[in-house]
C-alpha positions in Angstrom: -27.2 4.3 -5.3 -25.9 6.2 -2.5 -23.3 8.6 -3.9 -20.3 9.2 -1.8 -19.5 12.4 -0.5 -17.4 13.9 2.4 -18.9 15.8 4.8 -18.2 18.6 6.8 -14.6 18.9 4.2 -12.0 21.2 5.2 -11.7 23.6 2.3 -7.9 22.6 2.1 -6.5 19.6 4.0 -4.1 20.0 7.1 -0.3 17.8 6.2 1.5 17.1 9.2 4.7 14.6 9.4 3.9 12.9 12.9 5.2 10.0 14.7 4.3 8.2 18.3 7.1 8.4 21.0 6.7 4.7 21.8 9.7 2.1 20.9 6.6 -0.4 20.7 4.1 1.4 18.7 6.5 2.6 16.6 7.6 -1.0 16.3 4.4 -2.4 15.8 3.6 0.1 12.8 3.9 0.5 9.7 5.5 4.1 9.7 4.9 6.1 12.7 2.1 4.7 14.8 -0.4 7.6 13.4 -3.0 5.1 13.3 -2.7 4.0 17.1 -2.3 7.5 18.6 -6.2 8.1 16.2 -7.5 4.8 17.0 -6.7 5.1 20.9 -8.6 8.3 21.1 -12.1 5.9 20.2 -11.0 3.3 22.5 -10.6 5.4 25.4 -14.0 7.2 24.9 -15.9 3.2 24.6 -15.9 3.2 20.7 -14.9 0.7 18.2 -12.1 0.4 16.1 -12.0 -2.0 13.0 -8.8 -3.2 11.5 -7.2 -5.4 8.7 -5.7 -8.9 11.0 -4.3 -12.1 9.6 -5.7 -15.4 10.2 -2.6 -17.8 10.6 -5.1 -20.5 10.2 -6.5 -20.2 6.8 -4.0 -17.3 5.2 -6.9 -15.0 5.2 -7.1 -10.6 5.7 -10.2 -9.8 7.1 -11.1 -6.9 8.9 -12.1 -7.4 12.6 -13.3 -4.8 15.5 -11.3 -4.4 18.6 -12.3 -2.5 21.8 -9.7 -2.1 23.9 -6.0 -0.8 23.2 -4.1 -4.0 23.7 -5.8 -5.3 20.9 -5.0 -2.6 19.1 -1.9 -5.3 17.6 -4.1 -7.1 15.8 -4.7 -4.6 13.3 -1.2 -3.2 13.0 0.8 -3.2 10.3 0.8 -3.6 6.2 -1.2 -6.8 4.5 -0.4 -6.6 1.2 -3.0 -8.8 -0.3 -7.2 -8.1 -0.4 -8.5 -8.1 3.3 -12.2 -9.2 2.9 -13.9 -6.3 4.0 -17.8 -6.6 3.2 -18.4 -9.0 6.3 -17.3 -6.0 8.8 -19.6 -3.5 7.4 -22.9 -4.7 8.8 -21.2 -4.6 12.2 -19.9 -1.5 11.6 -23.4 -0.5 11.1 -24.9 -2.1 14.3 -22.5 0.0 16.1 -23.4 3.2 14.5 -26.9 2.9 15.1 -26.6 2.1 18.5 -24.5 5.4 19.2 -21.7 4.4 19.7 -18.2 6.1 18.3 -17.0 3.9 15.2 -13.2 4.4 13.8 -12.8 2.5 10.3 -9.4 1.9 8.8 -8.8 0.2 5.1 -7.9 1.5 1.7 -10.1 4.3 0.0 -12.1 1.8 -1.8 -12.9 0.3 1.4 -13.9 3.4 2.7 -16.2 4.0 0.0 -17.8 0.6 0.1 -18.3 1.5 3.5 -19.9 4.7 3.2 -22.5 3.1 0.1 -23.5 0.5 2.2 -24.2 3.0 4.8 -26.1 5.1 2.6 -26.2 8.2 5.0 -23.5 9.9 6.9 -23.2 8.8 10.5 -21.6 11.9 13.0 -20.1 9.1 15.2 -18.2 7.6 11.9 -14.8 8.2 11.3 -12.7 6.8 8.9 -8.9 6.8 7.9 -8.1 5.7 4.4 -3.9 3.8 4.2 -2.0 5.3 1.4 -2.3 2.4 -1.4 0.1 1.2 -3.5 -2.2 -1.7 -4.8 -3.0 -4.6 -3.0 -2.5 -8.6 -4.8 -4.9 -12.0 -4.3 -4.4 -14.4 -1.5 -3.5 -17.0 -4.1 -0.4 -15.4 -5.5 0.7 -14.6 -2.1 0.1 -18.4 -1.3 2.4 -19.6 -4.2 4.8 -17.1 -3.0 4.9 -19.3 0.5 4.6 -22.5 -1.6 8.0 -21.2 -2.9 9.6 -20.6 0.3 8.6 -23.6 2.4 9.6 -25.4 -0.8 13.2 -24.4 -0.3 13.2 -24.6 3.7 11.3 -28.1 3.9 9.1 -26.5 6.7 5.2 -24.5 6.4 5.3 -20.9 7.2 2.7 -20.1 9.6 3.1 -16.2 8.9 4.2 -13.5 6.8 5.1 -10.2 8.5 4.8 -7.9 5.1 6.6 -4.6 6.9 9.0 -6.0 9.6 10.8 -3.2 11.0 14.2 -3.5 13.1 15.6 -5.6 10.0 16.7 -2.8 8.1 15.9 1.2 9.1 13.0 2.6 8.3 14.3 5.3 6.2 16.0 2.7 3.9 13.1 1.5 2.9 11.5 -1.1 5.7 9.0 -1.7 2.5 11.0 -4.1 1.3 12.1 -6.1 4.7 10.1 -9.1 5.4 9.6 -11.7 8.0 8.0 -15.2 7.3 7.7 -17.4 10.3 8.1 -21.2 10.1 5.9 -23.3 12.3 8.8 -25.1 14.2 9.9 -21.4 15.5 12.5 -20.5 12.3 12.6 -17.2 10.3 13.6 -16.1 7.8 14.8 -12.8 7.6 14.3 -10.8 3.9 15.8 -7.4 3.2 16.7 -7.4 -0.5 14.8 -6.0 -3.2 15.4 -8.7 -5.3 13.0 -11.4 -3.6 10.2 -12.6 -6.0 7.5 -11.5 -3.8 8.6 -7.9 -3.7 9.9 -7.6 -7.0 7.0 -8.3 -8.5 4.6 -6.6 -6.1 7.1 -3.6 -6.0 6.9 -3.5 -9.7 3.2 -3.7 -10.1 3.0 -7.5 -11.8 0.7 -8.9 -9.2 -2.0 -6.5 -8.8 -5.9 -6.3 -8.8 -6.8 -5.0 -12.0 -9.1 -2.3 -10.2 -5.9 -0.9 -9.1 -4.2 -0.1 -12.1 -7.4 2.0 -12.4 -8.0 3.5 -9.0 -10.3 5.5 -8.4 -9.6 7.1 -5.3 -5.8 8.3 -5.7 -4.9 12.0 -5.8 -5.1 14.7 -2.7 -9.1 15.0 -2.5 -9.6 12.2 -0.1 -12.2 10.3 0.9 -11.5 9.9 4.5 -11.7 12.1 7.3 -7.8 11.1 8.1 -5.4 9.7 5.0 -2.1 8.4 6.2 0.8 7.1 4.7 5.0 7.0 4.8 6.8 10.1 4.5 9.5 8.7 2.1 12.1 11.2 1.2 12.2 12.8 4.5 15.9 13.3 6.3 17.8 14.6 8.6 17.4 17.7 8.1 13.8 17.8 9.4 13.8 14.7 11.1 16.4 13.2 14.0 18.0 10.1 13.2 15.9 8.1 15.9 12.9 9.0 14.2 14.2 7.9 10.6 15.1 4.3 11.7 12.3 3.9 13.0 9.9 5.5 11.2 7.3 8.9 10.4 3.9 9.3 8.7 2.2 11.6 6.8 -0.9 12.0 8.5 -3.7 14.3 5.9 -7.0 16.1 8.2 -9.6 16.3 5.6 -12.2 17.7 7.7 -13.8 19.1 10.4 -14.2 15.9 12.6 -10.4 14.9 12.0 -9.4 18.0 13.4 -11.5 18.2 16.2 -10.2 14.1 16.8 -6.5 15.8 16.2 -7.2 17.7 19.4 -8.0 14.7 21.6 -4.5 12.7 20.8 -2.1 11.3 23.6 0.7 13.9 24.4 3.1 11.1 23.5 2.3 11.2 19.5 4.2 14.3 18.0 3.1 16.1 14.7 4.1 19.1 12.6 2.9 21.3 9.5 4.7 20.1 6.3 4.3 21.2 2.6 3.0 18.4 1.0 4.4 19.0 -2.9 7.9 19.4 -1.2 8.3 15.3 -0.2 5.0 13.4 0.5 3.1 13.8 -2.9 6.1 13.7 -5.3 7.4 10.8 -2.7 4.3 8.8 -3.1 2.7 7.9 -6.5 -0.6 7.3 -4.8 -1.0 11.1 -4.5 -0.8 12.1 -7.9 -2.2 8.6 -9.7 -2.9 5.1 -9.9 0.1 2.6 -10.7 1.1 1.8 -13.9 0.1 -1.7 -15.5 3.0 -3.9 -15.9 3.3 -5.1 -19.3 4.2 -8.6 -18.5 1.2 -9.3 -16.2 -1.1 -11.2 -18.4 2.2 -13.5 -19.0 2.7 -13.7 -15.6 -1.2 -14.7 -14.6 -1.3 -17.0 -17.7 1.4 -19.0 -16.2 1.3 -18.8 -12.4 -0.7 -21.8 -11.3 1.0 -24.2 -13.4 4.9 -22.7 -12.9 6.8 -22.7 -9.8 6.4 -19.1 -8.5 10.4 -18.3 -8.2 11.6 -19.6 -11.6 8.4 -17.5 -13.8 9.6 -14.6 -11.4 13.0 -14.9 -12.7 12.2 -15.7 -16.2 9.8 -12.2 -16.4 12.3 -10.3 -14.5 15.4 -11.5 -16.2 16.8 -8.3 -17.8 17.0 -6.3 -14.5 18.4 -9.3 -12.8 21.2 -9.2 -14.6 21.6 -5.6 -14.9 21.6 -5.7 -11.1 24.3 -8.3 -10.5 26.5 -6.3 -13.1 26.0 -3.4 -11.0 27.1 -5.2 -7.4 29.6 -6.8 -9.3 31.3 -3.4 -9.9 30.5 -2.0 -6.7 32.6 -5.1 -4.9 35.6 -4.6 -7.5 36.0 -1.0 -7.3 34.5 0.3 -4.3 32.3 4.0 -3.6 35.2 5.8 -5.1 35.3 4.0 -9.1 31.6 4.1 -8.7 31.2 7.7 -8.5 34.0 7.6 -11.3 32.2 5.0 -13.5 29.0 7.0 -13.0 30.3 10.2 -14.5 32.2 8.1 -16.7 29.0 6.7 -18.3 27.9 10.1 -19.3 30.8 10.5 -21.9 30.5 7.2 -23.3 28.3 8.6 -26.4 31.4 10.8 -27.5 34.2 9.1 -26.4 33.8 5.3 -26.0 35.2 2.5 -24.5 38.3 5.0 -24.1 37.0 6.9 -21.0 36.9 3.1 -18.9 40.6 2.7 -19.5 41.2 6.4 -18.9 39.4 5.0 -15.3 41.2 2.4 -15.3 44.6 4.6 -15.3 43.3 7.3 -12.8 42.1 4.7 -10.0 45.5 2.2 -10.7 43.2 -0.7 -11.4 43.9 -3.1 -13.9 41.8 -2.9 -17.3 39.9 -6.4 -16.3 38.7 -4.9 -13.2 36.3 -3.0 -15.1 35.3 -6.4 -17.7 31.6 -6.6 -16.3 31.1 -3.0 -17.6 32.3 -3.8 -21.0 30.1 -6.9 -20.6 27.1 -4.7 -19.8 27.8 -2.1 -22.5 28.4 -5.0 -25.1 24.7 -6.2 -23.8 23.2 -3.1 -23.5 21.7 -3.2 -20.6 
C-alpha cells in the first residue's frame, strides 16, 4: 500500500487568523471564507476545485468538482454527516493526469484516502484538510428530520448545519441551524439544547473511526488545514469580524505558501501563536473526541424510538440541570448570579446558610432561591 507522506513539509507550519472582506463569502462560510479566497486562486488559473454539496433530492453529501467561482456555493459550508467521497477520487485523478491544477477539500481522512488512491504525489495537487470534530451517518441525521417534520406536519427539503446571521459568529454559529420546509417555512434553531446538536455536540452520534482518529494533532496532512478560531476577541479582532466570523488557516508546506502568495487582496491574514487560542480552543488539535458512554444505548434504540424522546431520556440529567440554571438566571438576574456563583464555593463549609445570607444581601425573598435548594437536594 501506498504510504502517505507530505511532501515538500515546512519544517514548522505557518498559523495565521484570516478572514475574507466579503459580506457574502463571509456569509456563505463556515468561519472566514479561508477556503474561497484558496479555492479561487485554482479557479482563476483553469483548475478544479472539489467540494462536499448536499443533494436535496436524496439527503445525500457527496463531493462534487466545480470550475468556476460562482459555483464555488455549492461547496460552502459545514455537513455534518459522511460525504461520500470515493466516487470523486477517480475524477480527481483524470484531472491530475491531464495537467491540470486540482484543489481537494474534506476531512484528513479524506485527504489520505485521496492521496492512497493516488499512490504518487501529483505537483499540481493541493489539498486542504477542515478541522474535524467528527462527522455522524445520514440515517441519524434522517431521524433527526423525521422528528422535526413530525412536529411541523410539513418535509424539510434542507438542513443548513452552520447558518450564520442567526446568532454571531463569535457566540458560537455552531450551534445555529436552518431547516427549510418544502412549502417555503423555516425554522430557525439557536439553542444548544436541540436533539440534533446535543447529541452531536456531545459526541453520541459519531462514526466509531472518529473516536479513534487518526489524523488529529498539529502534524497535518494537508498542504492547508483550516478551522474556527474560537476563543478569539476583541482584543485582536474588531467586532465586525467576530459576528461574522475568522479562521485559522495552518501552511504546512511549501506549495501552500507559494498558493498564500497568489490570494485576492480582499482576504486578510495575520501571524498568530497557535498554543495561545486555536489548539487549546479546538480539541481536534491535540486529540480525537472522547466516546460517549451512552452511545451503544443510543444506537441500540434509535430505529425503533422516536429520535426526540431517546434524546431526552439519554440526556435527562443535564436537561434538568439546565432548566434549574435558567430558572435562576430569570428570578434573580446577572447580579444574584455572580452572587450565587461565588456563593456555591462556600457551600462545603457553610451550607444552606450562605443562600439565605444571599437572600438578605440582594432583598429577595428566601423562595426566590427554591430551585437552588431543589438542585442541591438533587445534586446535580
Amino acid at each position: 500500500m501506498y504510504m502517505v507522506q507530505q511532501v515538500n513539509k515546512l519544517g514548522k507550519s505557518d498559523w495565521y487568523m484570516a478572514w475574507y472582506q466579503d459580506d457574502e463569502v463571509l456569509m456563505n462560510s463556515s468561519s472566514g471564507g479561508a477556503f474561497t479566497a484558496i479555492a479561487e486562486v485554482v479557479l482563476q488559473d483553469n483548475g478544479v476545485v472539489f467540494g462536499a454539496t448536499f443533494d436535496e433530492k436524496t439527503w445525500d453529501v457527496y463531493h462534487k468538482p466545480v470550475t468556476y467561482i460562482e459555483e464555488l456555493n455549492d461547496i460552502r459550508g459545514s455537513k455534518y454527516y459522511q460525504s461520500q467521497a470515493f466516487l470523486a477520487y477517480a475524477d480527481c485523478k483524470k484531472y491530475l493526469d491531464a495537467g491540470i491544477e486540482v484543489l481537494f477539500s474534506g476531512t484528513a481522512c479524506q485527504v489520505a484516502a485521496l492521496k492512497n488512491y493516488l499512490g504518487k504525489s501529483y505537483d499540481n495537487l493541493i489539498t486542504v484538510d477542515v478541522l474535524c470534530h467528527g462527522v455522524t451517518s445520514k440515517s441519524v441525521v434522517k431521524k433527526y428530520a423525521t422528528a422535526e417534520e413530525r412536529k411541523a406536519r410539513q418535509p424539510i427539503k434542507s438542513i443548513a448545519f452552520r447558518q450564520k446571521g442567526l446568532i454571531p459568529w463569535r457566540n458560537g454559529c455552531g450551534a445555529s441551524m436552518l431547516l427549510n420546509y418544502a412549502d417555503g417555512t423555516q425554522k430557525v434553531i439557536t439553542d444548544g439544547i436541540d436533539s440534533f446538536f446535543l447529541a452531536f455536540s456531545g459526541n453520541l452520534i459519531l462514526r466509531p473511526s472518529c473516536y479513534e482518529c487518526h489524523f488529529t494533532g498539529t502534524d497535518r496532512i494537508s498542504d492547508f488545514t483550516l478551522s474556527d478560531y474560537w476563543g478569539v476577541d476583541d482584543t485582536c479582532a474588531s467586532e465586525y469580524n467576530l459576528e461574522k466570523g475568522i479562521s485559522v488557516m495552518v501552511v504546512n508546506t511549501v506549495k501552500a505558501r507559494d498558493l498564500l502568495n497568489r490570494v485576492s487582496k480582499d482576504f486578510i491574514y495575520g501571524p498568530i501563536d497557535p498554543m495561545e487560542r486555536a489548539v487549546p480552543c479546538n480539541l481536534a488539535f491535540t486529540k480525537p473526541q472522547p466516546r460517549n458512554e451512552k452511545r451503544a444505548s443510543f444506537f441500540a434504540e434509535y430505529q425503533s424510538t422516536d429520535y426526540d424522546r431517546l434524546i431526552h431520556k439519554l440526556y435527562r440529567p443535564y436537561l434538568i440541570k439546565r432548566c434549574v440554571k435558567q430558572g435562576v438566571k430569570m428570578v434573580v438576574g446577572p447580579k444574584g448570579v455572580a452572587m450565587i456563583k461565588s456563593t456555591f464555593k462556600k457551600l462545603a463549609g457553610g451550607g444552606i446558610e450562605n443562600l439565605l445570607s444571599l437572600s438578605a444581601y440582594l432583598n429577595l425573598p428566601v423562595m426566590s432561591f427554591q430551585p437552588i435548594l431543589i438542585a442541591h437536594s438533587l445534586a446535580i
